[in-house]
N, C-alpha and C positions, 0 to 999 in steps of 0.2 A: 403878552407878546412883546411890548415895550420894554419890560426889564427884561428877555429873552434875546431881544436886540442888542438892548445895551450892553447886556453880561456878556453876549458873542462879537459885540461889536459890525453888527451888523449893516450894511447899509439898506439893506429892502428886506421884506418877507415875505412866501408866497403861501396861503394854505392850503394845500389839495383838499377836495374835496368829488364826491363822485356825483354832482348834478350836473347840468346844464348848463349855466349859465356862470359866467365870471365877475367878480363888482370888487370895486373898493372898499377897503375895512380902516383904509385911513389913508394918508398921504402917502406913505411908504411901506403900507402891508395891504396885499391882497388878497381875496379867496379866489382860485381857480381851480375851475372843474377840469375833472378829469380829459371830456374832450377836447375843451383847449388845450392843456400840455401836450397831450399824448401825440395829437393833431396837428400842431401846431398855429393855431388861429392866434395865438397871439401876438399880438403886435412887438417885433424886435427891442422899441426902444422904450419898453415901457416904464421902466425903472433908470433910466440911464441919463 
């Protein structure tokens, strides 16, 4: 995911996923579930 950043130049990555629960996978990628996105439970300025 790191070379995937770097090669796109990315500044954050999120990884969907369809559980439950949302967490950090590092400083600037994280796994979010499905009901967060969809839902919007996430916090606006998470990556910003």
């Amino acid at each position: 995911m790191r070379i995937a950043m770097n090669d796109l130049k990315l500044d954050s990555l999120w990884v969907l996923h369809p559980g439950d629960k949302s967490w950090p996978l590092d400083a600037k990628i994280r796994s979010v579930s499905g009901n967060d996105f969809f839902w919007g439970s996430l916090a606006e300025s998470e990556f910003r």
